[in-house]
ZAKENU-951435 format. One record per residue (C-alpha): residue in one letter; x, y, z. Coordinates in pm, 1 decimal, always signed. Example, Ala and Ser with C-alpha at 12.3 -4.5 7.8 and 13.67 -1.06 7.14 Angstrom:
+------+----------+----------+----------+
: rest :       px :       py :       pz :
+------+----------+----------+----------+
:    A :  +1230.0 :   -450.0 :   +780.0 :
:    S :  +1367.0 :   -106.0 :   +714.0 :
+------+----------+----------+----------+
This chain:
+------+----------+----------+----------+
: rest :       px :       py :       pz :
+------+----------+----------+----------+
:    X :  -8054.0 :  -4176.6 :  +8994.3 :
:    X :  -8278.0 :  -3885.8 :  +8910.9 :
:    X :  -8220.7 :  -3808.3 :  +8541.4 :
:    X :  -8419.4 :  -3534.8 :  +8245.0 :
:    X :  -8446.7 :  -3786.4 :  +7930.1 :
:    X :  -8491.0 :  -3459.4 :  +7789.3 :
:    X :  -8145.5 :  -3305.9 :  +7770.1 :
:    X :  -7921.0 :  -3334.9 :  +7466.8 :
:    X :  -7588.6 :  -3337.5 :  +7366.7 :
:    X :  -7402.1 :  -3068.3 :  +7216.6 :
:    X :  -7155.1 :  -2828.2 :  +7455.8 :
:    X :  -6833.6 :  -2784.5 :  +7402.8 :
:    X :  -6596.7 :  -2745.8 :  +7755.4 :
:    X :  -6441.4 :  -2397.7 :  +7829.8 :
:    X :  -6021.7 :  -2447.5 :  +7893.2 :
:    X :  -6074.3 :  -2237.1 :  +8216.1 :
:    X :  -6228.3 :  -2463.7 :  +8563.1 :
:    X :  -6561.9 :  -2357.4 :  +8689.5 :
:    X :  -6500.1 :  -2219.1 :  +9024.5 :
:    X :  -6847.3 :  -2216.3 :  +9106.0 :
:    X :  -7157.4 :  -2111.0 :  +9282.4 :
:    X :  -7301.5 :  -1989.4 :  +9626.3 :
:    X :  -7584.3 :  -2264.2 :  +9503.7 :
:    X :  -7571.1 :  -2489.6 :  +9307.0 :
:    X :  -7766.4 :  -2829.8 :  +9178.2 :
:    X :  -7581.1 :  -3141.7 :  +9046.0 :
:    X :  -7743.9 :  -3322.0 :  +8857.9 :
:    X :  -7630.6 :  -3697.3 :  +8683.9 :
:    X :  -7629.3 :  -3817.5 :  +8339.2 :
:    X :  -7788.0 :  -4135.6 :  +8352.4 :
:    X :  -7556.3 :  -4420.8 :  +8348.3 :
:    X :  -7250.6 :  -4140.2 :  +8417.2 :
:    X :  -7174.4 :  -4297.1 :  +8726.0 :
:    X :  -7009.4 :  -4596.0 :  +8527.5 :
:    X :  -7119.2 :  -4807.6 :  +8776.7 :
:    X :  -7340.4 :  -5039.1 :  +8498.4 :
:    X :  -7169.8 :  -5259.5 :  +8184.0 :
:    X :  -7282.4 :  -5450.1 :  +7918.8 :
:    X :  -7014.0 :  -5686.4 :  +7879.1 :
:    X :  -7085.3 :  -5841.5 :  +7432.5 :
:    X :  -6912.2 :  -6146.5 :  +7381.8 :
:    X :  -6824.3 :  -6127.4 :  +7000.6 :
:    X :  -6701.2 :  -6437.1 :  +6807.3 :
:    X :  -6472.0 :  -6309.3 :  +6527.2 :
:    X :  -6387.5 :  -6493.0 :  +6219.0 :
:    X :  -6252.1 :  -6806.3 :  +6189.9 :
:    X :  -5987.2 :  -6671.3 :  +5924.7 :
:    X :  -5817.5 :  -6392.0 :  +6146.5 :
:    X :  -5834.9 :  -6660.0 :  +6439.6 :
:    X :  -6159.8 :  -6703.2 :  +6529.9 :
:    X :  -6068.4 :  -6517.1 :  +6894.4 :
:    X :  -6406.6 :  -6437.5 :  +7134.1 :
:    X :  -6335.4 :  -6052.6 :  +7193.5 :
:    X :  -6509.9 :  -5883.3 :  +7493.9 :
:    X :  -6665.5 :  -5501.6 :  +7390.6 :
:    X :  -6826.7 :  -5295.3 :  +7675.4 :
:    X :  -7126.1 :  -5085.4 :  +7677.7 :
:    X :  -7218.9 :  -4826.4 :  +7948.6 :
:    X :  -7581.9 :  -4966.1 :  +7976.1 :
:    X :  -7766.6 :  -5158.0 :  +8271.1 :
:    X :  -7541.9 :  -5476.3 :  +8352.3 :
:    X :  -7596.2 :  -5774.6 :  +8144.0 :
:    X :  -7400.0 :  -6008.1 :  +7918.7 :
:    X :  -7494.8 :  -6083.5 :  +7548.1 :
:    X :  -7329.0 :  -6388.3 :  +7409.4 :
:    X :  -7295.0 :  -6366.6 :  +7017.0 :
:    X :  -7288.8 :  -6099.9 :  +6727.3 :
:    X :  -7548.9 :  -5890.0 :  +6727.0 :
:    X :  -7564.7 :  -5534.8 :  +6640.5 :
:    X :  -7551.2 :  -5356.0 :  +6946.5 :
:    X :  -7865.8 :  -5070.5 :  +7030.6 :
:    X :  -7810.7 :  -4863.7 :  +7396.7 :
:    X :  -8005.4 :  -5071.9 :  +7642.0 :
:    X :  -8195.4 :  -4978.3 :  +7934.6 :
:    X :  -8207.6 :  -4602.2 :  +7815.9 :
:    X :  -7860.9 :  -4561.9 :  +7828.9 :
:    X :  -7799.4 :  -4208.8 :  +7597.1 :
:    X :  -7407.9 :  -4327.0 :  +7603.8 :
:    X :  -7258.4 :  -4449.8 :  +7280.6 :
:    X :  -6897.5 :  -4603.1 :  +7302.5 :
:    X :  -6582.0 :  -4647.6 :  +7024.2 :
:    X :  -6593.0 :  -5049.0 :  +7108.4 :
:    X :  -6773.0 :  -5151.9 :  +6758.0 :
:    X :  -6848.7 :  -5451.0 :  +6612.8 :
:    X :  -6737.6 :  -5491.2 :  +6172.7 :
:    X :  -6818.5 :  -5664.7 :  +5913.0 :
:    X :  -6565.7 :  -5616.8 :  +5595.2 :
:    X :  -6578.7 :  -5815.6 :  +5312.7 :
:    X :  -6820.2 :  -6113.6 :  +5547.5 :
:    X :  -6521.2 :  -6117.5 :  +5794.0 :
:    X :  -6634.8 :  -6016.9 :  +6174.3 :
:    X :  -6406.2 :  -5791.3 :  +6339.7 :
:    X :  -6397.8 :  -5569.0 :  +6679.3 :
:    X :  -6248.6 :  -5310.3 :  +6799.7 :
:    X :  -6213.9 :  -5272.6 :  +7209.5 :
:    X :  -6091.7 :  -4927.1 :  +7280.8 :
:    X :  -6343.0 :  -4819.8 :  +7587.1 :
:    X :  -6273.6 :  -5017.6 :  +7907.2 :
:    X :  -6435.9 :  -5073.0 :  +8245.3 :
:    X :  -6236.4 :  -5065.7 :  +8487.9 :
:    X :  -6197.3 :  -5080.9 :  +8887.1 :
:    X :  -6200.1 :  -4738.0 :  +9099.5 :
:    X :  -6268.0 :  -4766.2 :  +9471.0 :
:    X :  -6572.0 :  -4979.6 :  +9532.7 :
:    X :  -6733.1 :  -4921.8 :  +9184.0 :
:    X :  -6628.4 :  -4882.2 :  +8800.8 :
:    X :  -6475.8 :  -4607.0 :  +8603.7 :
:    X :  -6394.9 :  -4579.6 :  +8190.6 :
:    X :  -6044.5 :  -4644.4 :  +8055.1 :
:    X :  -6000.7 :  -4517.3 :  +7728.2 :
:    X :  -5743.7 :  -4569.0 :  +7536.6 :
:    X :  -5554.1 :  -4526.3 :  +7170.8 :
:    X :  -5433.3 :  -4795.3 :  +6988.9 :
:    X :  -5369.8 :  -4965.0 :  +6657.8 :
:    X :  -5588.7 :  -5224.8 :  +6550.5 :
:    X :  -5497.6 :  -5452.6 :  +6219.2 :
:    X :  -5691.3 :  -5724.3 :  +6059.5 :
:    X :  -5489.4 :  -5898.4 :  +5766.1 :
:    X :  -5635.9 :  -6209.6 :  +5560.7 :
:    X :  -5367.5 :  -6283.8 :  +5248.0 :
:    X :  -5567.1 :  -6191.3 :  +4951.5 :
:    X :  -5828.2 :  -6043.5 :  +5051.4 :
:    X :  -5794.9 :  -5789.6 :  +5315.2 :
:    X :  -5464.7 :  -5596.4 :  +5490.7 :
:    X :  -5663.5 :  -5304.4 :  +5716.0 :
:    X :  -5419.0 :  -5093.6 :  +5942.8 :
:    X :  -5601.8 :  -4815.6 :  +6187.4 :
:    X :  -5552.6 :  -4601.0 :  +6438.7 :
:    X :  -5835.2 :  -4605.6 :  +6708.7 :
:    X :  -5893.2 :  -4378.2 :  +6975.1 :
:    X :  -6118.9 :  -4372.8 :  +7289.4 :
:    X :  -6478.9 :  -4249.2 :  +7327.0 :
:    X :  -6752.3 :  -4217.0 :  +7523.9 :
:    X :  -7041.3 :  -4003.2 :  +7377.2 :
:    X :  -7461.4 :  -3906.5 :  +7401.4 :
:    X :  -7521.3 :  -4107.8 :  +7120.8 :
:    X :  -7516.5 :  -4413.6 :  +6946.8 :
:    X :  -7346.4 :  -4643.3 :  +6622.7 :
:    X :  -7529.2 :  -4807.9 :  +6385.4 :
:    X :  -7329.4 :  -5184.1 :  +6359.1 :
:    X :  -7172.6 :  -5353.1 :  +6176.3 :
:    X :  -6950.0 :  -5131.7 :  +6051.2 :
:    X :  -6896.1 :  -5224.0 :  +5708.2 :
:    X :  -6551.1 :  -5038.8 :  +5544.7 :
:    X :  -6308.6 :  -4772.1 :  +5769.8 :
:    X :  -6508.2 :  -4434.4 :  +5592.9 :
:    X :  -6822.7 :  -4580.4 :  +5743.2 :
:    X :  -6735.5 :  -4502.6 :  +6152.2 :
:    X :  -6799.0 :  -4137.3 :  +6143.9 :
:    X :  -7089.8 :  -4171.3 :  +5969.7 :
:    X :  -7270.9 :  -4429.1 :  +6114.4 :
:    X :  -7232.8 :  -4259.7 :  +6444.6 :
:    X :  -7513.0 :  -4052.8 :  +6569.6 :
:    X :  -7357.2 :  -3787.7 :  +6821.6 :
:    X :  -7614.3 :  -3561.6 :  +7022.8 :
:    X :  -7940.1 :  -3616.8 :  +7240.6 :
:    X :  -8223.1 :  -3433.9 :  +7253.5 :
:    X :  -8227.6 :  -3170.5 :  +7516.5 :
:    X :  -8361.9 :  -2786.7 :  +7622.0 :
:    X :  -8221.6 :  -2711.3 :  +7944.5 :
:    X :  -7868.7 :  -2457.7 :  +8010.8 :
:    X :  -7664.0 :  -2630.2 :  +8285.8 :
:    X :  -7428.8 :  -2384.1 :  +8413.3 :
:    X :  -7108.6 :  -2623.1 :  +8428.1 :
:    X :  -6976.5 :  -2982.8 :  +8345.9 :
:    X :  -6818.8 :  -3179.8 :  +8641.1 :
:    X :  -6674.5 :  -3505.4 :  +8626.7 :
:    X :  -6342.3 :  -3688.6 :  +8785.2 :
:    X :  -6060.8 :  -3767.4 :  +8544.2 :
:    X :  -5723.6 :  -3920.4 :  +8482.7 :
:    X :  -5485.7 :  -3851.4 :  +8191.2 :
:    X :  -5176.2 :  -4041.8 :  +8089.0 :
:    X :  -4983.2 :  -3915.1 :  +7767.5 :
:    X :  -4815.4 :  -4116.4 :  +7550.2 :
:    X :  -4510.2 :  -3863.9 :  +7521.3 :
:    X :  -4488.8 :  -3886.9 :  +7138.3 :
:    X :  -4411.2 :  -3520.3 :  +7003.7 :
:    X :  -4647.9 :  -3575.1 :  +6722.8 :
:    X :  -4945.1 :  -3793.5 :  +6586.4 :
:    X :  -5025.5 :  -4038.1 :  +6374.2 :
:    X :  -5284.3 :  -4090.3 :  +6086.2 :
:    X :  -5361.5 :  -4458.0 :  +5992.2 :
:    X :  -5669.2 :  -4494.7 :  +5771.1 :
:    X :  -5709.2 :  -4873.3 :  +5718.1 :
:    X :  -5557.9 :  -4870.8 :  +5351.8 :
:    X :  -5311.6 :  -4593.8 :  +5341.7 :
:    X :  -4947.8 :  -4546.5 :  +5430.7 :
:    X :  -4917.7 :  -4400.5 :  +5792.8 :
:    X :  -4845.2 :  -4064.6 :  +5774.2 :
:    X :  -4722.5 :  -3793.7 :  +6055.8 :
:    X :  -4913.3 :  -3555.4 :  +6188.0 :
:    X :  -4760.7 :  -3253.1 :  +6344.3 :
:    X :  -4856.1 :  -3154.4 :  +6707.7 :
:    X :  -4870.6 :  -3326.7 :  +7021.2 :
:    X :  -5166.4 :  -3531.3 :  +7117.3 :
:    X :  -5400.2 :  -3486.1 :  +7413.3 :
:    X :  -5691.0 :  -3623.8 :  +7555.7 :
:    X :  -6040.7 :  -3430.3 :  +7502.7 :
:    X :  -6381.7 :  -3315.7 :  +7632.6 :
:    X :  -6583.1 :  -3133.4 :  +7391.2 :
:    X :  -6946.4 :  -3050.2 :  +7540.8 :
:    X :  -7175.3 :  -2842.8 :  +7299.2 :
:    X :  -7567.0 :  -2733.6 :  +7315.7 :
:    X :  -7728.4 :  -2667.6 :  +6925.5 :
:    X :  -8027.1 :  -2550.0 :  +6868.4 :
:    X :  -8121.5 :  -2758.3 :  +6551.7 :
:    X :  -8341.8 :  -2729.7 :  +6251.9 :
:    X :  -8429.1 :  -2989.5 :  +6001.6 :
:    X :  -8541.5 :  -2904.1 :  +5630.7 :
:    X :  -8809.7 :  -3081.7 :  +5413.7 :
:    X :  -8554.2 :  -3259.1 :  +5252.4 :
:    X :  -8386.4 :  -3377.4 :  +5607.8 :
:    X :  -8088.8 :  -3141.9 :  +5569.7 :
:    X :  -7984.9 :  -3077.2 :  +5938.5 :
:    X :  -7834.7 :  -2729.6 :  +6006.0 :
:    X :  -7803.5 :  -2610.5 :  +6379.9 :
:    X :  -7653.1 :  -2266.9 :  +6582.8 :
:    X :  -7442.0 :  -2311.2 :  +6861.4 :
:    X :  -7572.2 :  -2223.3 :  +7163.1 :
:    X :  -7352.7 :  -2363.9 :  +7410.9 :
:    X :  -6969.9 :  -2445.8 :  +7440.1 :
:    X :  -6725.4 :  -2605.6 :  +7652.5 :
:    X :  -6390.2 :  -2776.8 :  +7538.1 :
:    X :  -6135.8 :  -2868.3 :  +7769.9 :
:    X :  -5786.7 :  -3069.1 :  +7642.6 :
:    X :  -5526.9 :  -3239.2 :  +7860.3 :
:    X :  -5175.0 :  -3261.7 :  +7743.9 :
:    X :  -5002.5 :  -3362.2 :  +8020.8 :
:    X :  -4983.5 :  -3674.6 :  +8250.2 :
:    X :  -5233.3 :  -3606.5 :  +8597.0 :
:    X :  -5067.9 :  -3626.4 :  +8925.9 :
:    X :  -5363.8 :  -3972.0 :  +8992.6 :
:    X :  -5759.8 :  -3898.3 :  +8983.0 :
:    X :  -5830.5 :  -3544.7 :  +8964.5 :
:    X :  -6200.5 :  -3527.9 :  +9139.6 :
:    X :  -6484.2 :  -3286.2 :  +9063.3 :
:    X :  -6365.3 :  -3137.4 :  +8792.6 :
:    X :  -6564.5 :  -2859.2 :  +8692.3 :
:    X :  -6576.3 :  -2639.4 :  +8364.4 :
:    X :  -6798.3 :  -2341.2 :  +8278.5 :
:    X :  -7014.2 :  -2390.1 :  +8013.8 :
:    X :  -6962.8 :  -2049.6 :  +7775.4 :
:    X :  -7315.0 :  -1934.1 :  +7605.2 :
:    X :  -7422.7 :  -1744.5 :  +7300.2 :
:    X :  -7117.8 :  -1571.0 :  +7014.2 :
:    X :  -6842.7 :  -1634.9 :  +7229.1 :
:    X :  -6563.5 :  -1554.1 :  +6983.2 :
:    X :  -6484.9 :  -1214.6 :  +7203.7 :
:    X :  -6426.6 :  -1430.7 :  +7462.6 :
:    X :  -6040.5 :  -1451.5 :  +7608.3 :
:    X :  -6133.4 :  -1819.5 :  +7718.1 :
:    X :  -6200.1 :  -1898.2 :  +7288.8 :
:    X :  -5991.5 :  -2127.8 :  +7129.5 :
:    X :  -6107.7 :  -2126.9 :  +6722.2 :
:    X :  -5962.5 :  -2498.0 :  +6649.5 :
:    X :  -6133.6 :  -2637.1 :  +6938.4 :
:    X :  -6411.4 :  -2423.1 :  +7009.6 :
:    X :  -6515.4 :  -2293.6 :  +6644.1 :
:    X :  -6823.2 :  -2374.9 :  +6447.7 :
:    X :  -6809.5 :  -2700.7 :  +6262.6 :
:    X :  -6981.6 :  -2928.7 :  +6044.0 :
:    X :  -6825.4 :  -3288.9 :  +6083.0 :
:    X :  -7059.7 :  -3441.0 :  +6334.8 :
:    X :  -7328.5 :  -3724.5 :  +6159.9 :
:    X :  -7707.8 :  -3745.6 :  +6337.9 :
:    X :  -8021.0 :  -3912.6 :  +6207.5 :
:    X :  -8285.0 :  -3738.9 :  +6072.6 :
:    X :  -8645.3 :  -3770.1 :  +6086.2 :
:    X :  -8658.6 :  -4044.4 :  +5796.1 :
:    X :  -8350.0 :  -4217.5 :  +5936.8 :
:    X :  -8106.5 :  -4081.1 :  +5753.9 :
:    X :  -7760.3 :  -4011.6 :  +5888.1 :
:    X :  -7663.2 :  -3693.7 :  +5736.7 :
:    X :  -7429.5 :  -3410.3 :  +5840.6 :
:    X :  -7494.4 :  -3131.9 :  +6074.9 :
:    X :  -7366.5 :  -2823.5 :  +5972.5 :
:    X :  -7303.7 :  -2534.6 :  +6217.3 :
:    X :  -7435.2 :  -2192.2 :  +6135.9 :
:    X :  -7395.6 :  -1950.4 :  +6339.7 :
:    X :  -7388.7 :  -1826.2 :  +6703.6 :
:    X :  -7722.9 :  -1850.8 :  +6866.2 :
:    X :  -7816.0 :  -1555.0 :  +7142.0 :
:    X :  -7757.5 :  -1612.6 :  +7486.9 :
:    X :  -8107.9 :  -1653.2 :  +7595.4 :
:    X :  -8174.3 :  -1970.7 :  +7292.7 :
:    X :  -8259.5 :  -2265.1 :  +7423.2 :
:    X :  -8099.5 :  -2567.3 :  +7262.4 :
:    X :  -8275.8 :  -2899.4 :  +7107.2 :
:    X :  -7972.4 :  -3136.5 :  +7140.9 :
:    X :  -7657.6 :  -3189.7 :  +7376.6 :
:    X :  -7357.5 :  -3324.1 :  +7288.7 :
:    X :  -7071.5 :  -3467.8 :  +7457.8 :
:    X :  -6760.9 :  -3656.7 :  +7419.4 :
:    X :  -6455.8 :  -3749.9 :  +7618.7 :
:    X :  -6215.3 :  -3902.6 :  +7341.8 :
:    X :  -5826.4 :  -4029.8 :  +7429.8 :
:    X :  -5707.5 :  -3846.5 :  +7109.3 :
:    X :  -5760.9 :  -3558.6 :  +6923.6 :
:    X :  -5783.4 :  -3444.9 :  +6557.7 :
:    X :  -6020.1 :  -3638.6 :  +6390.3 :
:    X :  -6077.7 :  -4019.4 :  +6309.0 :
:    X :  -5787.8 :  -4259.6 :  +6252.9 :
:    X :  -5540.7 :  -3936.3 :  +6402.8 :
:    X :  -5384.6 :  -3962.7 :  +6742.7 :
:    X :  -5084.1 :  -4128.5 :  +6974.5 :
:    X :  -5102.1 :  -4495.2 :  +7053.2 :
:    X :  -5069.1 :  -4489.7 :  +7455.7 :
:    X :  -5283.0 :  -4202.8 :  +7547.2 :
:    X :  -5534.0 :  -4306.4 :  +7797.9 :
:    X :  -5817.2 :  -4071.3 :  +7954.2 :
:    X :  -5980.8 :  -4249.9 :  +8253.9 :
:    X :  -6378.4 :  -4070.9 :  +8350.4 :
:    X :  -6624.7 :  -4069.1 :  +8595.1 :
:    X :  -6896.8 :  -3967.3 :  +8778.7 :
:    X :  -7058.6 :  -3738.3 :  +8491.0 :
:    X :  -7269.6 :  -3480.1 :  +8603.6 :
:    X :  -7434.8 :  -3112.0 :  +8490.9 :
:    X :  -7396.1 :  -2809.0 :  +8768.5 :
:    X :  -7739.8 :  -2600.5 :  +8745.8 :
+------+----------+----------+----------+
């Protein structure tokens, strides 16, 4: 599979489908195909159970057999939710990215549930989990519930200005009317509006300071959400990728689609640190990083509907 290690992650999907070109060129994002798993065979702690819990990877097809931090193999640029903790010396997962059957091959199930982990005196954790598949990577063991976001570095480097995002999808709702937000240590609470599943797909153009302060303009957007159950696989999707100040734009959606600074990377020493958004870049900016998620929930960590699943595959960019 003919892939350019040099593209990156950040373009957020337009709510409109693509309808296309005279020419075109597809071409994959490595390991898109979800044809390849890493199957980790994680031994939690003896005082929740001591259960072996099974966490997949998208990464060339292997098994490791104990619990150690996981780093994308093979080249993969995919990062998953599935995550390996450590709280308090306990060893914990949490499994919310499947692979699963399609045809002949694999897809991803993702899917939104609750996870809990109580030991009597010590620790009583209750959170919400959602789905994800990213260009990234997570930086195990996670260590305490405010540690997730952070840890997770979201975007790849890349330079190029694919025209579209086309993939093949399947969305189940939960039906709930509103969400939920579970944190690990606080009461649940309701939170208004009806879940979906999401693709956010954005291209930055990023800058990093002498002090490793990263700051970036947008220069490409897509976001597409699905609120509503799919009538079985919905193939070759495709969504136009929107370029430059597109707030003029009828397609624009400001609480999907707006500038934003909640997404962690690494900087040059390491350090995971906050990427804040901006401005608009001009249309003719090339970006430095790509990003992309498909997540079974929307509206930030710990928020979403337990039941939602978003099944994807076959990843691809339309030049």
């Amino acid at each position: 599979m003919k892939y350019y290690s040099r593209m990156s992650l950040l373009a957020l999907l337009a709510v409109i489908p693509f309808n296309g070109f005279s020419q075109e060129r597809e071409v994959p994002i490595k390991y898109g195909d979800m044809e390849q798993w890493v199957t980790r065979k994680i031994h939690e702690s003896s005082i929740i159970g001591g259960n072996t819990r099974l966490l997949y990877e998208i990464a060339p097809t292997q098994e490791v057999d104990g619990n150690v931090a996981y780093e994308n193999m093979g080249g993969s640029p995919w990062g998953t939710s599935n995550v390996m903790a450590k709280v308090m010396g306990i060893v914990k997962t949490n499994n919310t990215v499947y692979k699963e059957k399609r045809y002949h091959g694999y897809c991803a199930r993702l899917e939104t549930h609750i996870e809990r982990m109580k030991v009597l005196g010590m620790v009583n954790i209750t959170v919400l989990a959602a789905g994800a598949i990213y260009l990234g990577d997570m930086k195990e063991p996670i260590t305490s519930t405010k540690e997730g976001v952070k840890n997770m570095n979201w975007g790849i480097p890349f330079t190029e200005k694919p025209k579209a995002l086309r993939y093949d999808y399947k969305v189940k709702m939960s039906g709930e009317k509103n969400r939920i937000r579970l944190t690990g240590f606080s009461k649940k609470e309701v939170v208004k509006g009806q879940d979906c599943a999401i693709t956010v797909f954005y291209l930055q153009k990023r800058t990093e300071d002498a002090q490793g302060n990263i700051t970036a303009k947008r220069v490409g957007t897509m976001v597409v959400k699905y609120d509503k159950n799919s009538d079985g696989w919905e193939n070759d999707a495709t969504y136009e990728i929107l370029y430059g100040d597109i707030t003029q734009d009828p397609r624009y959606n400001p609480e999907f689609m707006g500038l934003r600074s909640v997404g962690y990377a690494r900087n040059s020493k390491g350090e995971s640190v906050l990427v804040k958004e901006t401005g608009w870049a001009s249309p003719d900016e090339k970006p430095t990083h790509m990003l992309l998620q498909f997540s079974s929930s929307h509206g930030g960590a710990y928020v979403g509907s337990p039941g939602n699943t978003f099944w994807v595959d076959n990843v691809k960019l339309v030049y």
